[in-house]
N, C-alpha and C positions, 0 to 999 in steps of 0.2 A: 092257350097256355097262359099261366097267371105270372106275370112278372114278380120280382122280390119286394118291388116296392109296392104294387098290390099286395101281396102278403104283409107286410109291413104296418099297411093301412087297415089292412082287418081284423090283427093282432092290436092296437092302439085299441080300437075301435069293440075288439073284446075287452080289454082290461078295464073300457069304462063304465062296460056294465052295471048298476049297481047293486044287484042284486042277483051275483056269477054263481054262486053256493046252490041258488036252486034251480037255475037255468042247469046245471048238471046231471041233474033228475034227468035228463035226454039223453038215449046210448048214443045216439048219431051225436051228440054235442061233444062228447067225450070225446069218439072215434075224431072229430074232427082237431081238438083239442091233443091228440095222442099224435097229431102230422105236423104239429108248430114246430116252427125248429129253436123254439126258446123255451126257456124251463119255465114251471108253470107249477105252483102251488097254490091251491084254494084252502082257505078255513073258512068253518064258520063260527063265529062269533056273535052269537045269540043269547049263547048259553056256554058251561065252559070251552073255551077256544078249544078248534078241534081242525082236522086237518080228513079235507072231505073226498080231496082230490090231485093227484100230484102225476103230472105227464113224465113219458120215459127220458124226455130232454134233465131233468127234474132227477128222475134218479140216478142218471149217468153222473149229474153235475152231483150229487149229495153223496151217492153211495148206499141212499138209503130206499129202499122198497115200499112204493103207495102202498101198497097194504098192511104194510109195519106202522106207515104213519096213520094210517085212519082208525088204528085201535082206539 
């Protein structure tokens, strides 16, 4: 079983990725992404800022639906 503070360390450890926007392109990356118990908004900012990816911690916390923001 994965302690919190294991989770902790692998959530740090995701948000340094630098380049999260297309590490997303992975179902499994998401589904894993979709179990964080923190909110979680991705944009990409390439081209106009846009919003690629947002976990359900994310839209409890906003109110607002990934799929409203990735228009």
């Amino acid at each position: 079983m994965t302690s919190n503070s294991d989770k902790a360390e692998t959530v740090e450890q995701l948000l340094e990725t630098p380049d999260l926007a297309s590490a997303l392109e992975s179902e499994q990356f998401k589904k894993f992404l979709d179990q964080v118990p923190i909110a979680i908004a991705v944009s990409d900012v390439s081209g106009p800022e846009r919003v690629v990816y947002a976990n359900p911690e994310f839209e409890k916390l906003s109110g607002l639906k990934a799929a409203k923001l990735a228009q």
